[in-house]
ChimeraX commands (.cxc) that place a marker at each C-alpha (Angstrom):
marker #1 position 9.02,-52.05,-43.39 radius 0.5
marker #1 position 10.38,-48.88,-41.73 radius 0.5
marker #1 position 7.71,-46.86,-40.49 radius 0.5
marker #1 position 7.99,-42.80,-41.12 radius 0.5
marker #1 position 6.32,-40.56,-38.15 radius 0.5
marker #1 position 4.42,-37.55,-38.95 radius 0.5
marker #1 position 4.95,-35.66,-36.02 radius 0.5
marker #1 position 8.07,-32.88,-36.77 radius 0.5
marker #1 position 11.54,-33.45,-35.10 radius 0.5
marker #1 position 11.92,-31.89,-31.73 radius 0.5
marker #1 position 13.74,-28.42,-31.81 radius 0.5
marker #1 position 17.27,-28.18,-30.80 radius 0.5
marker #1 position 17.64,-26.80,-27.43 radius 0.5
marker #1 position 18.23,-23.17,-27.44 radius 0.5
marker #1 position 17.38,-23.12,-31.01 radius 0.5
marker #1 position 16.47,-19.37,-31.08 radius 0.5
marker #1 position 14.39,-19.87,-34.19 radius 0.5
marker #1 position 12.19,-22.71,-32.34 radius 0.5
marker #1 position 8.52,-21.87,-31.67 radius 0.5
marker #1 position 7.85,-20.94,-27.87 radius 0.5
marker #1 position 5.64,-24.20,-26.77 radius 0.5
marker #1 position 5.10,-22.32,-23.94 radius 0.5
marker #1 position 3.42,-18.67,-25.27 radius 0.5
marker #1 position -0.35,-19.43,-24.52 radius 0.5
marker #1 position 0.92,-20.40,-20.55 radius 0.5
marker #1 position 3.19,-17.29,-20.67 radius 0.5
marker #1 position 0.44,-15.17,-21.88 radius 0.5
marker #1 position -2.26,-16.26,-19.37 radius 0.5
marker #1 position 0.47,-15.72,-16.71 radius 0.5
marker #1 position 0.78,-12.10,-17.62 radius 0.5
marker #1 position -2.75,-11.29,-17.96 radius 0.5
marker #1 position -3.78,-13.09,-15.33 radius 0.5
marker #1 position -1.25,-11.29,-12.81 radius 0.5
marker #1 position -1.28,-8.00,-14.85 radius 0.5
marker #1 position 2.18,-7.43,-16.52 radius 0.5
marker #1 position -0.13,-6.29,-19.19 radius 0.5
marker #1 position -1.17,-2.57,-19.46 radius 0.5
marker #1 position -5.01,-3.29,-18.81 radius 0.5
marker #1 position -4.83,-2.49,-15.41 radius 0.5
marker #1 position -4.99,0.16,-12.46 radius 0.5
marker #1 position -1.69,1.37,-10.62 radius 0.5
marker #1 position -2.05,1.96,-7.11 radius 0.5
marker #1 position 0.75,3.87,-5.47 radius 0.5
marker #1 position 0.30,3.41,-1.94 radius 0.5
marker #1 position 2.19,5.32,0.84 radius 0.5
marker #1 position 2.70,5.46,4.59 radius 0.5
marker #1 position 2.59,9.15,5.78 radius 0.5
marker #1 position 5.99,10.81,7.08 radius 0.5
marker #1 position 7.17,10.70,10.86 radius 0.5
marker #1 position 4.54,12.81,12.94 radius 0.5
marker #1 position 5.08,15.04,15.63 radius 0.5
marker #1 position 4.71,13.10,19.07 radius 0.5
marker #1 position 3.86,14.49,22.11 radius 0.5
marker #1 position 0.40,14.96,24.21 radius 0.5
marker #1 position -0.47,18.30,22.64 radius 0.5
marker #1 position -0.44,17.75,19.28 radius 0.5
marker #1 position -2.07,14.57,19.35 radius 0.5
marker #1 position -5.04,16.73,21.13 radius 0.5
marker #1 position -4.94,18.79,18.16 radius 0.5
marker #1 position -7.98,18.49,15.68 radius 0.5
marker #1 position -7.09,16.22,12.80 radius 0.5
marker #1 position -4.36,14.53,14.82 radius 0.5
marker #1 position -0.61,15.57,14.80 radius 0.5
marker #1 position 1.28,17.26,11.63 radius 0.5
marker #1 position 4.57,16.06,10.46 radius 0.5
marker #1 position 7.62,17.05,12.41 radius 0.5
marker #1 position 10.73,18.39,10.68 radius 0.5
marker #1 position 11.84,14.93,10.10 radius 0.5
marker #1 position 8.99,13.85,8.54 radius 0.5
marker #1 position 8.93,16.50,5.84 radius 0.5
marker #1 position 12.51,15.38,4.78 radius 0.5
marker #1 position 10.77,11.94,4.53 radius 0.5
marker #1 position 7.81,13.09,2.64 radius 0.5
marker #1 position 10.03,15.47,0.20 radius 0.5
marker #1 position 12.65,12.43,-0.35 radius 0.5
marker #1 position 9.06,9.88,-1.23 radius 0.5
marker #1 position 8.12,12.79,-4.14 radius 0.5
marker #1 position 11.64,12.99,-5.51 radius 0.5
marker #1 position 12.14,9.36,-5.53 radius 0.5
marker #1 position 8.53,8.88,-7.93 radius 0.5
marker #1 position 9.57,11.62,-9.56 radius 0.5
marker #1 position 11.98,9.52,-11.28 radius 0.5
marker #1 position 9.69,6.93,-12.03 radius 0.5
marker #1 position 7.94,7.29,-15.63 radius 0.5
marker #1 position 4.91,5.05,-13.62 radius 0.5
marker #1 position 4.94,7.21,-11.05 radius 0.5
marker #1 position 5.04,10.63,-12.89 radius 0.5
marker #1 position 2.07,9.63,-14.78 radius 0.5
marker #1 position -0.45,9.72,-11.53 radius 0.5
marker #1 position -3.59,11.75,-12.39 radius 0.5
marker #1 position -5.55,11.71,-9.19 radius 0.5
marker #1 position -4.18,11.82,-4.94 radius 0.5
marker #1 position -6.28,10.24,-2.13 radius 0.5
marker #1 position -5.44,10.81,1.50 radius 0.5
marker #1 position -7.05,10.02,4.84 radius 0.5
marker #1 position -8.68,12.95,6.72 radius 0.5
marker #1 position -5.72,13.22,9.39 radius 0.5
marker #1 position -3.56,15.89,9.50 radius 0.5
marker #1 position -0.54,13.38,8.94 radius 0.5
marker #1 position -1.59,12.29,5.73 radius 0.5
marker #1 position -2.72,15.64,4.24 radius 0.5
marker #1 position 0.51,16.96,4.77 radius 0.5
marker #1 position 2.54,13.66,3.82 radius 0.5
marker #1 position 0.02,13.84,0.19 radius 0.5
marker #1 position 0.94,17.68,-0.04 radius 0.5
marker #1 position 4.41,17.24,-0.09 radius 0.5
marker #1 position 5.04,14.17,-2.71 radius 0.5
marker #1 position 2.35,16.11,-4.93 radius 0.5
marker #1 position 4.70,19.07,-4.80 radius 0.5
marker #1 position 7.30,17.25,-6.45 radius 0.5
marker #1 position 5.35,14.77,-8.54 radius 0.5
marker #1 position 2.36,16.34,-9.98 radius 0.5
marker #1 position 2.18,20.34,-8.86 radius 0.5
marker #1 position -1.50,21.10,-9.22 radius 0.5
marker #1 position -2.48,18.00,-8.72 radius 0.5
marker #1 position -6.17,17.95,-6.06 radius 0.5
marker #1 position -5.75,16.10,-3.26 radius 0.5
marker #1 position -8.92,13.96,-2.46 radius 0.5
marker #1 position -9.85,13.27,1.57 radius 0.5
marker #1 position -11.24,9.87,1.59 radius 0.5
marker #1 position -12.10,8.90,5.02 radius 0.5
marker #1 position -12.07,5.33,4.36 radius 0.5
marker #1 position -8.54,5.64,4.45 radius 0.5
marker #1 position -8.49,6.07,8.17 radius 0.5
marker #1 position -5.92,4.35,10.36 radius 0.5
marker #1 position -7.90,1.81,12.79 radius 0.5
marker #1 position -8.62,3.59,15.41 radius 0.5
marker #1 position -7.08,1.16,18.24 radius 0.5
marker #1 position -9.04,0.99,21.41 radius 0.5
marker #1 position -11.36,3.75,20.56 radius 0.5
marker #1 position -9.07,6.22,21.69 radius 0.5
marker #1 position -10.39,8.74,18.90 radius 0.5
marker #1 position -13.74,9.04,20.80 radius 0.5
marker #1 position -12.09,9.87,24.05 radius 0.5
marker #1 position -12.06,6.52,26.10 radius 0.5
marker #1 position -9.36,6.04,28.59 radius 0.5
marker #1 position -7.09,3.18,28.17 radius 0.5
marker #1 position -6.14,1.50,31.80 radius 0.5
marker #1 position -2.27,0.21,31.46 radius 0.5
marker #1 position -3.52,-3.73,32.72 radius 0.5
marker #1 position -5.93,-3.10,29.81 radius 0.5
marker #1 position -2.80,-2.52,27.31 radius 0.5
marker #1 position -0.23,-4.86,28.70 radius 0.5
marker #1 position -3.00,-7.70,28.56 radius 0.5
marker #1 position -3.86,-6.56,25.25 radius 0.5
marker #1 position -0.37,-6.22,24.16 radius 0.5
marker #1 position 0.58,-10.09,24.43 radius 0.5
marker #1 position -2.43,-10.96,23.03 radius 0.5
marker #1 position -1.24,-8.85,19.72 radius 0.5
marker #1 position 1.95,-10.23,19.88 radius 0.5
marker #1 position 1.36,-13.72,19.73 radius 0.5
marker #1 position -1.42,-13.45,16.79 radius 0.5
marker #1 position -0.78,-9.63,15.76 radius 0.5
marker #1 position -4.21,-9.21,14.78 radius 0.5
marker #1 position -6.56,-6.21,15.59 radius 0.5
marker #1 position -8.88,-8.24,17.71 radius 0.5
marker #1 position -6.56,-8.42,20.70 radius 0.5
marker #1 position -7.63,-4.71,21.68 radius 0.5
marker #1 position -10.96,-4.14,23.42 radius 0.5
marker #1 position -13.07,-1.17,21.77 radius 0.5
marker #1 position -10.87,-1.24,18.06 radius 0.5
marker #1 position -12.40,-2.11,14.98 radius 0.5
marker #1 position -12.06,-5.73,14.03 radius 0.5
marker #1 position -9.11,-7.30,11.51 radius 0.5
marker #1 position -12.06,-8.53,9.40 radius 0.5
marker #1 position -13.76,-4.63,9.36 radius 0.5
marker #1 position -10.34,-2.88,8.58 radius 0.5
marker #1 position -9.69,-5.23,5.88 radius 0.5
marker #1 position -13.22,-4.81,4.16 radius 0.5
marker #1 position -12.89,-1.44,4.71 radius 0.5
marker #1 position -9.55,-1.11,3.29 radius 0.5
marker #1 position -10.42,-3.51,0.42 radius 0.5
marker #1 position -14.02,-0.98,-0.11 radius 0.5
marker #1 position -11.95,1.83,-0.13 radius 0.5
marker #1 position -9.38,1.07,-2.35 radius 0.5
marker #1 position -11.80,-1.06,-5.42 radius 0.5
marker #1 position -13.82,2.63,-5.92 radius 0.5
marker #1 position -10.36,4.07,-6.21 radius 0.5
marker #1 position -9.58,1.95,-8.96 radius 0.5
marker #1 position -12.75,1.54,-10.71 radius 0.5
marker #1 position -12.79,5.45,-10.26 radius 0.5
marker #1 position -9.36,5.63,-12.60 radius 0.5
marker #1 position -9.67,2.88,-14.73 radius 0.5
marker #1 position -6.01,1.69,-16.49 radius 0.5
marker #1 position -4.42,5.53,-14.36 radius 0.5
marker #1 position -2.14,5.67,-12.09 radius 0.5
marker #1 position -3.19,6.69,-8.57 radius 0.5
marker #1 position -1.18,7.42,-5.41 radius 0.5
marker #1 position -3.04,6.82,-1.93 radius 0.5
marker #1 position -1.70,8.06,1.16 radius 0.5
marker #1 position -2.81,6.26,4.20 radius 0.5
marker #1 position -1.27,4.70,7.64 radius 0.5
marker #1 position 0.47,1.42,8.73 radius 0.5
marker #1 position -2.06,-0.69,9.75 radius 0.5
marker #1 position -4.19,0.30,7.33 radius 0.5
marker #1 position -1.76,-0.73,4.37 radius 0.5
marker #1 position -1.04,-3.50,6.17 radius 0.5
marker #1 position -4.79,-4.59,6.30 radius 0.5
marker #1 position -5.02,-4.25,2.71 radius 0.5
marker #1 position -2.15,-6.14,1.50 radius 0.5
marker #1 position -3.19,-8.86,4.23 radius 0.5
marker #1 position -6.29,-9.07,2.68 radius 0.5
marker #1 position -5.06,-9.38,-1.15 radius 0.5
marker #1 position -2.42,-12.39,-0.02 radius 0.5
marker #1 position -5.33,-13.99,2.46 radius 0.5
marker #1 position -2.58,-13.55,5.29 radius 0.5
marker #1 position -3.34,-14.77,8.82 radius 0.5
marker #1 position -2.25,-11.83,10.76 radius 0.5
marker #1 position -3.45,-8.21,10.29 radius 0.5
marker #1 position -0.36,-6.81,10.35 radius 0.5
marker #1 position 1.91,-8.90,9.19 radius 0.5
marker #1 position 4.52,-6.09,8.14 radius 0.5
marker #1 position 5.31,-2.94,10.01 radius 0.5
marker #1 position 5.39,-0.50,6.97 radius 0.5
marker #1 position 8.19,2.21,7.44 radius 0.5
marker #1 position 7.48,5.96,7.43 radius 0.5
marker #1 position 6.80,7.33,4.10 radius 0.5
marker #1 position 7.31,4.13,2.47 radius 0.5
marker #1 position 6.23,3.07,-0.92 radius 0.5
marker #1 position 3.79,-0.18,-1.57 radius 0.5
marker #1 position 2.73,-0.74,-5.17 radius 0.5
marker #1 position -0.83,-2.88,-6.17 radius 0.5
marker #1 position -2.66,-3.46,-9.53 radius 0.5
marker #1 position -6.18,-3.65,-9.68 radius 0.5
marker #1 position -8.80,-5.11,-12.65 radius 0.5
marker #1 position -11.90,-5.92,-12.34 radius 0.5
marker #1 position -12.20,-7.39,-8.98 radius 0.5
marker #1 position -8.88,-8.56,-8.29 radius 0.5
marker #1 position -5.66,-6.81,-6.98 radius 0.5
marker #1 position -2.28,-8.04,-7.52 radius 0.5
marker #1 position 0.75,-6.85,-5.11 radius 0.5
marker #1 position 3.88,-5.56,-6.92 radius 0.5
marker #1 position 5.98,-4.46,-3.73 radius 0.5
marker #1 position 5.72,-3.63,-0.46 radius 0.5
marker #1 position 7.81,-1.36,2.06 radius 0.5
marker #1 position 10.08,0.63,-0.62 radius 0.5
marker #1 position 12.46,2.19,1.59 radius 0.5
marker #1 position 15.90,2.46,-0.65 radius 0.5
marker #1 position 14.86,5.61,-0.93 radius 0.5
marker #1 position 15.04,6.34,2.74 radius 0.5
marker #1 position 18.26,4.38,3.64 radius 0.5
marker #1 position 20.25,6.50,0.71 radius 0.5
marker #1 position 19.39,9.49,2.89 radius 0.5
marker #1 position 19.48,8.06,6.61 radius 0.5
marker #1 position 16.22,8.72,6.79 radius 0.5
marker #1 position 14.37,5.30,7.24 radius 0.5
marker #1 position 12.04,5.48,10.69 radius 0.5
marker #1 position 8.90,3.27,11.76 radius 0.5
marker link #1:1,2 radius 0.2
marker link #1:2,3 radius 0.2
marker link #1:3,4 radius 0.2
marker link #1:4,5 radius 0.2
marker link #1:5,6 radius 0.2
marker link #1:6,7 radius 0.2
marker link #1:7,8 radius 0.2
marker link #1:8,9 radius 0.2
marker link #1:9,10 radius 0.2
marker link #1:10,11 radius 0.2
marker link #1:11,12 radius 0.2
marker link #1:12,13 radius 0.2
marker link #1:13,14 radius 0.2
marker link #1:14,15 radius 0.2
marker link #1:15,16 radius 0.2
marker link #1:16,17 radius 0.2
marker link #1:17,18 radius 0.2
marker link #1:18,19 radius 0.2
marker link #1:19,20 radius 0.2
marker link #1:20,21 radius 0.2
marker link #1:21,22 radius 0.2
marker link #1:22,23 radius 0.2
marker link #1:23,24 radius 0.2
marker link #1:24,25 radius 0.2
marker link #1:25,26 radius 0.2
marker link #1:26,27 radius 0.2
marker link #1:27,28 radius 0.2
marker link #1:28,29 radius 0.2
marker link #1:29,30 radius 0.2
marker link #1:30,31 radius 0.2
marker link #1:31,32 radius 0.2
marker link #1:32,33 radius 0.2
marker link #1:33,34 radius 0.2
marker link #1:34,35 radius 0.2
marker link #1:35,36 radius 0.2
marker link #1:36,37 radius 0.2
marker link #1:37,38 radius 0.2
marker link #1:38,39 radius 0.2
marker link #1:39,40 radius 0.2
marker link #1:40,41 radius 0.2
marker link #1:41,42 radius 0.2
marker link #1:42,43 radius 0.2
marker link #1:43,44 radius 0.2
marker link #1:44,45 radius 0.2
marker link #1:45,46 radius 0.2
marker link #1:46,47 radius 0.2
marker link #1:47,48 radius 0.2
marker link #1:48,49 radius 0.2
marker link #1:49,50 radius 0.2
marker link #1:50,51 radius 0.2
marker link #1:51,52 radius 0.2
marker link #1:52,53 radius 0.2
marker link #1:53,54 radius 0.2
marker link #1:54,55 radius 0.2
marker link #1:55,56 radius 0.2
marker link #1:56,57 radius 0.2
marker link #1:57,58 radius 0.2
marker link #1:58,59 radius 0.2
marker link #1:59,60 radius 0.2
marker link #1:60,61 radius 0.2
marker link #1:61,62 radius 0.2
marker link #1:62,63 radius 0.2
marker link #1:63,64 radius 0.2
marker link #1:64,65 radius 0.2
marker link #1:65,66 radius 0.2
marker link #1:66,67 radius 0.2
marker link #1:67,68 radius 0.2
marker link #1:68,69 radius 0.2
marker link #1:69,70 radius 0.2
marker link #1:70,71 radius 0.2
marker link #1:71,72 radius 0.2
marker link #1:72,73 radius 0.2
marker link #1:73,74 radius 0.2
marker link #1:74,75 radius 0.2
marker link #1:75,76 radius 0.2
marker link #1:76,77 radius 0.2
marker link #1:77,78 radius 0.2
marker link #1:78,79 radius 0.2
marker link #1:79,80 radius 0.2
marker link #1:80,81 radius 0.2
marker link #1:81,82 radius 0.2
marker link #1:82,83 radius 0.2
marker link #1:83,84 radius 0.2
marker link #1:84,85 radius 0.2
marker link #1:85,86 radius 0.2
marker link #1:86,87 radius 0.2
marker link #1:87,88 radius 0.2
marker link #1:88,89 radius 0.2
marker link #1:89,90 radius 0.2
marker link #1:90,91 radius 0.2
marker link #1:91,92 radius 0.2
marker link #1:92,93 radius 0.2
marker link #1:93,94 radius 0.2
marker link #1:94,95 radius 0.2
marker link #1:95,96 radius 0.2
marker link #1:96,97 radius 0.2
marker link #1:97,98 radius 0.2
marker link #1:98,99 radius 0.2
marker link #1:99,100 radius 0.2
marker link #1:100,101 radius 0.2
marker link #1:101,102 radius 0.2
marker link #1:102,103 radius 0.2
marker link #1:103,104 radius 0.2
marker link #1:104,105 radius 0.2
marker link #1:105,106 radius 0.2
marker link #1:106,107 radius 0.2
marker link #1:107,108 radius 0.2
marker link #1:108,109 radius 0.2
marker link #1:109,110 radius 0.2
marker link #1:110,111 radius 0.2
marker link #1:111,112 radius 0.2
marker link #1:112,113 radius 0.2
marker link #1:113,114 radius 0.2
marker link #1:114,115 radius 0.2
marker link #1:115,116 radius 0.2
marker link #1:116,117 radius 0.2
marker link #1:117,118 radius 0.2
marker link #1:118,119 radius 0.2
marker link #1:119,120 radius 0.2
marker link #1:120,121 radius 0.2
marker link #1:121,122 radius 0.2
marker link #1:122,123 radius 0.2
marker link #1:123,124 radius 0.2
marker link #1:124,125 radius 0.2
marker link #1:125,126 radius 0.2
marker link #1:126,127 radius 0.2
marker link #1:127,128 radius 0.2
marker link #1:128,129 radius 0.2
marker link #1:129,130 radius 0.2
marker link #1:130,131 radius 0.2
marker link #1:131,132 radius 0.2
marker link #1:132,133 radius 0.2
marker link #1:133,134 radius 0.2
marker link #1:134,135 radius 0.2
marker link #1:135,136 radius 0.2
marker link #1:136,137 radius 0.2
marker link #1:137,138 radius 0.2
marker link #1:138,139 radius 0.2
marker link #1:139,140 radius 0.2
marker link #1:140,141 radius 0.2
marker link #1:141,142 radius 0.2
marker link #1:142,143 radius 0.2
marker link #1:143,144 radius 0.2
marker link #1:144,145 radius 0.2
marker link #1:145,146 radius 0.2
marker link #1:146,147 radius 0.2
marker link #1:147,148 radius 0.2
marker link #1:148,149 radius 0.2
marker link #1:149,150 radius 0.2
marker link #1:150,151 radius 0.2
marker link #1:151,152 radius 0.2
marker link #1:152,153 radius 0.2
marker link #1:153,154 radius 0.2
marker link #1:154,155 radius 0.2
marker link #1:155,156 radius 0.2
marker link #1:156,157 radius 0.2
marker link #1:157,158 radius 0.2
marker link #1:158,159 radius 0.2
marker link #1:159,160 radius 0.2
marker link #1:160,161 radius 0.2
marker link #1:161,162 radius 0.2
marker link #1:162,163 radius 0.2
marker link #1:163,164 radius 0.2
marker link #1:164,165 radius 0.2
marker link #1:165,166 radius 0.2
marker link #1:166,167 radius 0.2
marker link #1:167,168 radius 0.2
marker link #1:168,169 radius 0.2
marker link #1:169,170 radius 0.2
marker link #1:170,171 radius 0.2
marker link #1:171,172 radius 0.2
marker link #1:172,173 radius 0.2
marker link #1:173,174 radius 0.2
marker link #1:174,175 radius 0.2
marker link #1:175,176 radius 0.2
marker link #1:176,177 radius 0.2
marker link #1:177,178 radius 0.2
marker link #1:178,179 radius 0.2
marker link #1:179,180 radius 0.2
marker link #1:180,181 radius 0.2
marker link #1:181,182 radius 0.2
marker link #1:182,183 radius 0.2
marker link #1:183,184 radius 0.2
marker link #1:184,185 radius 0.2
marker link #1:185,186 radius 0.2
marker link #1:186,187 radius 0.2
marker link #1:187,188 radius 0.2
marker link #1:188,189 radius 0.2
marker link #1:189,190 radius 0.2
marker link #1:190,191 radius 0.2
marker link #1:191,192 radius 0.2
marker link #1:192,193 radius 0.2
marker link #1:193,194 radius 0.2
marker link #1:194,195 radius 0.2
marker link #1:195,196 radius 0.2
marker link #1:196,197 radius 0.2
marker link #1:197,198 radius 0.2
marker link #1:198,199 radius 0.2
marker link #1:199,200 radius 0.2
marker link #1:200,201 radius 0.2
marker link #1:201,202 radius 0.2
marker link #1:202,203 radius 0.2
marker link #1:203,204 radius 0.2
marker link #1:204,205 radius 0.2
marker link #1:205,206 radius 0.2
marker link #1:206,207 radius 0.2
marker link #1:207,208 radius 0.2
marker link #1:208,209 radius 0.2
marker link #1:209,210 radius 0.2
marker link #1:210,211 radius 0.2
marker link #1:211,212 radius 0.2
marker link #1:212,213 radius 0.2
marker link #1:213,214 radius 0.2
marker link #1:214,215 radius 0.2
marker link #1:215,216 radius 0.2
marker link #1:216,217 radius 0.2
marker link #1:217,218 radius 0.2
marker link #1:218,219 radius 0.2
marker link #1:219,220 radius 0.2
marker link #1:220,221 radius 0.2
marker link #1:221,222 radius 0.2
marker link #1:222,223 radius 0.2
marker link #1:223,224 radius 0.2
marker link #1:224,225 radius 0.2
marker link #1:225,226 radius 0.2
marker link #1:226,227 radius 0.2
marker link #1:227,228 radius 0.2
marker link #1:228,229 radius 0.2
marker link #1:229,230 radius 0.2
marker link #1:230,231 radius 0.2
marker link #1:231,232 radius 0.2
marker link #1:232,233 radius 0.2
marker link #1:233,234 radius 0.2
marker link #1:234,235 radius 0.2
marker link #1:235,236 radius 0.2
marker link #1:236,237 radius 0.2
marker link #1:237,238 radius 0.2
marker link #1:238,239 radius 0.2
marker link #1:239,240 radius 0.2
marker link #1:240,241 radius 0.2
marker link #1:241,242 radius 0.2
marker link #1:242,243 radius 0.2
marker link #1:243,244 radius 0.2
marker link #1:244,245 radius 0.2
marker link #1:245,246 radius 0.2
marker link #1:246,247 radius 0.2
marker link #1:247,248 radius 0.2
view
C-alpha cells in the first residue's frame, strides 16, 4: 500500500510566492534590536577642536573652539542637515563646558534654528586626575600613570580621576533620563571623548573604558527603549575627511 503524507511539499527555492518560515525570527530580531520605530534616537557628538594653550584652559568653563573647530562644528550641522533622522531632533543637551556649548550652538544653527540648548552636567568629560579642582600633576605621576593606561586603557590608571565604573554609570544615568525624557524623538547630545566612549563601553560590556578615540566633532548614533540601548554607529567622520577636516 503506498502511503500519502499530509505534510505540504517543500517550496521551491527562491520561490518568491513561498511563505517566509523565517518572519516570527525576523520580527523578534527587529524589535528586539530596534529597526522598528518604537524607539528613542540618540544623536551623540564629540565637540569641535578647542583652543589649546595655558590661558584659555584657565578660563571659566574651559577653552572655546578655535577657528578650526568651528569649521568642524558647522560641517557636523550641515552633514545632519541632510539626514531626514537627523532633521527631525526636537530637544539639544550639552555638557556645561565652554567646548560643548559652542560645538551644540553651531550644529543647532544649521539643524534646528531655535532649537534650546539644555546644560546637563552629567555630560561632563571625566575629569582626569582632578585637575578641575586645581591639584598639581607631578610628571613621574603621569608617565607612571600613562603605561598603566596604555596597557588596560581604563580610567583607573590615574590617581585622583573618577573611576571607569563611575563614568560609565554616570554616562549610562545621564543618557536613560534623556531618553525617557523624549520618548520615540530624536535627540542630539553633545558631550566629550571619554565620555562617549564610556557610554558605548558600557552598552557593548567592553573591557576597556576607552576603547575608541572618538574624532573631533564626530557623529555616534544609539537607540534607547525601555531600559536597553542599542548602538547604530560610532565615530562618523566621512563628513570630516570630504573636507580635510578630521582631527582627534
Amino acid at each position: 500500500m503506498t502511503s500519502i503524507s499530509t505534510n505540504p511539499p517543500s517550496p521551491e527555492l527562491g520561490d518568491p510566492d513561498a511563505p517566509d518560515q523565517l518572519s516570527p525570527t525576523l520580527h523578534a530580531m527587529q524589535v528586539g534590536l530596534m529597526v522598528d520605530d518604537d524607539h528613542t534616537e540618540i544623536i551623540l557628538v564629540r565637540h569641535a577642536q578647542q583652543i589649546r594653550n595655558a590661558g584659555e584652559s584657565r578660563r571659566p568653563g574651559g577653552p572655546g573652539l578655535s577657528q578650526f573647530g568651528q569649521l568642524q562644528a558647522a560641517l557636523t550641522g550641515r552633514y545632519l542637515k541632510e539626514d531626514p533622522v537627523s532633521r527631525s531632533i526636537s530637544a539639544a543637551y550639552c555638557s556645561p563646558l565652554n567646548r560643548t556649548v559652542e560645538t551644540a550652538s553651531i550644529i543647532i544653527s544649521h539643524l534646528a534654528p531655535g532649537l534650546r540648548v539644555t546644560v546637563e552636567p552629567m555630560l561632563e568629560e571625566v575629569d582626569v586626575y582632578s585637575r578641575d579642582h586645581g591639584l598639581p600633576v607631578p610628571r613621574e605621576v603621569q608617565e607612571e600613570a600613562g603605561e598603566w593606561f596604555i596597557n588596560t586603557l581604563r580610567w583607573d590608571a590615574f590617581p585622583n580621576t573618577e573611576t571607569g565604573e563611575e563614568l560609565r554609570v554616570r554616562l549610562v544615568t545621564a543618557i536613560e533620563q534623556i531618553a525617557e525624557a523624549h520618548r520615540g524623538e530624536t535627540v542630539l547630545v553633545v558631550s566629550h571623548g571619554g565620555a562617549i566612549a564610556a557610554l558605548f563601553a558600557a552598552i557593548v560590556s567592553a573591557g576597556p573604558d576607552m576603547f575608541f578615540f572618538p574624532a573631533h566633532a564626530s557623529v555616534h548614533r544609539v537607540r534607547h527603549r525601555g531600559s536597553r540601548f542599542v548602538p547604530q554607529s560610532m565615530n562618523d567622520v566621512g563628513h570630516l575627511r570630504l573636507d580635510d577636516k578630521l582631527t582627534f
